[in-house]
N, C-alpha and C positions, 0 to 999 in steps of 0.2 A: 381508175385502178391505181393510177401513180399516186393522186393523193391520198388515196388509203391506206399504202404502205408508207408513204410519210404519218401520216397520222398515230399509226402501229408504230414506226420505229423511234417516232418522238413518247409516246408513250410507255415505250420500252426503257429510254433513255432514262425516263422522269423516274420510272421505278428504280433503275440502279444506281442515280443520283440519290435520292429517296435511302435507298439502303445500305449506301455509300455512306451518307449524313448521318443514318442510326448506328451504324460502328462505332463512327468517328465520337460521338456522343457517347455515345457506351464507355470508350476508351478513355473518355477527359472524365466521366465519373470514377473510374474504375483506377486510373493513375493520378489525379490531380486532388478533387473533390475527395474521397476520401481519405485518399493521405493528408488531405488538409485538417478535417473535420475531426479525426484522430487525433493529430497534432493538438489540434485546438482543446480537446476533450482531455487530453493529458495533460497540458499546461494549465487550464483550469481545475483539475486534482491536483496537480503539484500544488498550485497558491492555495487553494484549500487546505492541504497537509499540511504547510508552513502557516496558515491562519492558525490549525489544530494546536500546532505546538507552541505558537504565544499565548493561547487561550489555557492550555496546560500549567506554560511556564505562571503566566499571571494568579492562576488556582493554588497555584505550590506558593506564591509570596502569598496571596491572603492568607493561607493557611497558616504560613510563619505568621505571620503579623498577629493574627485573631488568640491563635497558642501557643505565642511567645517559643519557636520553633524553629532550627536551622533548615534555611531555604538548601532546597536540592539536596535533601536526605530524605529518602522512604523507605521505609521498614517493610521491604519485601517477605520478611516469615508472618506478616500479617494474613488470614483466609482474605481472598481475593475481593470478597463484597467487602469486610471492612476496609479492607485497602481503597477500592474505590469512592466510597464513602466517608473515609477519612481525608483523601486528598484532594478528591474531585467535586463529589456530589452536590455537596454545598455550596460552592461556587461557581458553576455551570449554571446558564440557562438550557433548562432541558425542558423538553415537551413529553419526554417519554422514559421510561427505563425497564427493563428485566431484570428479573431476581431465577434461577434455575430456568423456569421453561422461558425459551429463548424467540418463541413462535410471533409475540409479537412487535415483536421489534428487528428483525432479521427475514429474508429470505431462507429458502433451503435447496440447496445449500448455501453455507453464507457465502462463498466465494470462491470463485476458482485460482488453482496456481499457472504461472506461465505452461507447464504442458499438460493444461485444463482437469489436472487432476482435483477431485469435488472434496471439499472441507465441510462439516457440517456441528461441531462440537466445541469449535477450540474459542467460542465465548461462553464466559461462565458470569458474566456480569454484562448489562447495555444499557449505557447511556442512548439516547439519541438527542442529539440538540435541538435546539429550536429552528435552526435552517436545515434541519434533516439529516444531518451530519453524523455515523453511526459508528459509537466508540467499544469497540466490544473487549472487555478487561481478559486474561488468561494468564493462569499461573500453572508452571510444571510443577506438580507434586514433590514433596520434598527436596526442590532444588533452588529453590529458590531464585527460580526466573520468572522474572512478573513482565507484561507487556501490553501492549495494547494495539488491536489490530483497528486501524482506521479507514471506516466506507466513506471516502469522500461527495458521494453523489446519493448517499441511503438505499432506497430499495429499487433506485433505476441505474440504468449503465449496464456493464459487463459486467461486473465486480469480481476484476480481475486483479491479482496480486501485480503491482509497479504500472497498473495501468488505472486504476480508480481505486484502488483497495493500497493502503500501505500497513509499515505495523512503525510504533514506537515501543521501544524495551527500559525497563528503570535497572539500574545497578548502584549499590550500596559495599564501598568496599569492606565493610566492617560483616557485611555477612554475604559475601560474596560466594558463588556454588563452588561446588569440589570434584568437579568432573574431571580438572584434571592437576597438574602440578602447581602449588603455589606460585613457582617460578613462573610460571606463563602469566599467571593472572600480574603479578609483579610488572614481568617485561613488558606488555602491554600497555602500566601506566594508563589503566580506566579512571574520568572523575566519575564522582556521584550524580545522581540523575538522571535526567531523559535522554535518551538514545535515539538517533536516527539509524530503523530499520530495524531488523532482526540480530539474533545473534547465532554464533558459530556451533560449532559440537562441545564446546567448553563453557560457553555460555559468556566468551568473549562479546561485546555490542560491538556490529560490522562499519561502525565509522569513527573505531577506533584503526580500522584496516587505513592501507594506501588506495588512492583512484586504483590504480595499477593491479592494485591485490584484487580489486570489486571486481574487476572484468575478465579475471581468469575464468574458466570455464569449471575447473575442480573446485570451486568454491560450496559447500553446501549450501543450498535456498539461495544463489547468487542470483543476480538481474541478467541472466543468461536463460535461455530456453534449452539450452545441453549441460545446466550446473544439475545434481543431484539433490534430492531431499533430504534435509539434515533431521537427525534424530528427535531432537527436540523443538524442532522450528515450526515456521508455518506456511512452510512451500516452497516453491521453488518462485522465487522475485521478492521474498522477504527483504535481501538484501539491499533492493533499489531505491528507499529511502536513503540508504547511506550513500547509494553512489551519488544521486542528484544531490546531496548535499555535499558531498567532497568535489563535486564538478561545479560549484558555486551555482546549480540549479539549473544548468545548460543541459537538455536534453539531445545527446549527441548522436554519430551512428553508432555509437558504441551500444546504444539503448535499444533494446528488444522492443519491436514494434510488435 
């Protein structure tokens, strides 16, 4: 009999070491492993987005070269396919593109914003590259805000705005929107060309802002999950291209996980 209840209460033992261990395991996925794996999946979108944008910038010098053309000027009143296809299309390696129906070359919807509110419209043009890299063009109607939203990872991931989804914006001071007071666009001190991130309710490009300014919470579309959505943007984390580039691309706590 004595050894029976030894027997029982080492078996007893074994199960709550046993389920002691699957906790404990549970908790190293759940705190360590995946805050790693995140980490890691976001640092490989960022270098993607900055691959995006020397593959960009490199498209805009062909273009100058080929038509005798000043580099980092685009003619944003252009309709948005020709704009694509006058800057980009031709010098991209692409595997794929959309012209109107957007179906295949995108998801639906194409991406979600930091407080997972669903985007489904806002490309009106789709490259996709050869490494699957998916550039989707959009222009606000007579404002003359041109940009482009980029899926770093194409039709897998989360495709989450400042998490695998970013956006790049063009500005052209010669025809720059009229949202609001000349004076602003003035003080601002915008150059011409690609922009990191989205832009403001003015149609300011957000990494003409300070670090300091990205991180306020009243930011419209800011890399905050309590900034609001701005009228003409494209979410809320549009801005988080600009901040990882004003933060020389350090992804801090300051960054919405």
């Amino acid at each position: 009999m004595g050894f029976n209840m030894m027997e029982k209460k080492f078996a007893f033992t074994l199960a709550q070491n046993l389920l002691v261990m699957g906790i404990v395991f549970l908790f190293l996925i759940f705190v360590v492993f995946i805050p790693f794996y995140n980490n890691f999946q976001l640092k490989k979108s960022v270098v993607t987005y900055r691959t995006v944008y020397s593959k960009l910038l490199e498209a805009n010098r062909m273009y100058a070269i080929i038509d005798s053309q000043e580099q980092d000027v685009y003619d944003t009143s252009l309709p948005i396919n020709t704009f694509a296809e006058t800057y980009f299309t031709p010098y991209l390696s692409i595997a794929n593109y959309c012209k109107g129906n957007q179906s295949g070359c995108w998801n639906f919807p194409l991406y979600k914003d930091l407080k997972n509110t669903k985007y489904f419209n806002k490309s009106l043009y789709t490259i996709v590259l050869d490494d699957n890299t998916i550039l989707g063009f959009h222009k606000e109607p007579k404002k003359n805000l041109v940009s482009v939203i980029v899926d770093t990872n194409g039709l897998e991931g989360r495709n989450t705005l400042g998490q695998d989804v970013f956006v790049f914006s063009f500005y052209n001071n010669k025809i720059r929107p009229k949202l609001c007071k000349a004076s602003v666009y003035e003080n601002a001190k915008i150059k011409d060309g690609i922009h990191f991130g989205g832009y403001d309710d003015c149609g300011i490009p957000y990494d003409t802002y300070d670090y300091k300014d990205l991180i306020r919470k009243d930011i419209p579309d800011g890399c905050s999950k309590k900034s609001e959505e701005s009228k003409y943007g494209f979410g809320v984390g549009a801005a988080c291209g600009a901040l990882l580039y004003k933060n020389l691309w350090v992804i801090d706590n300051n960054y919405p996980w």
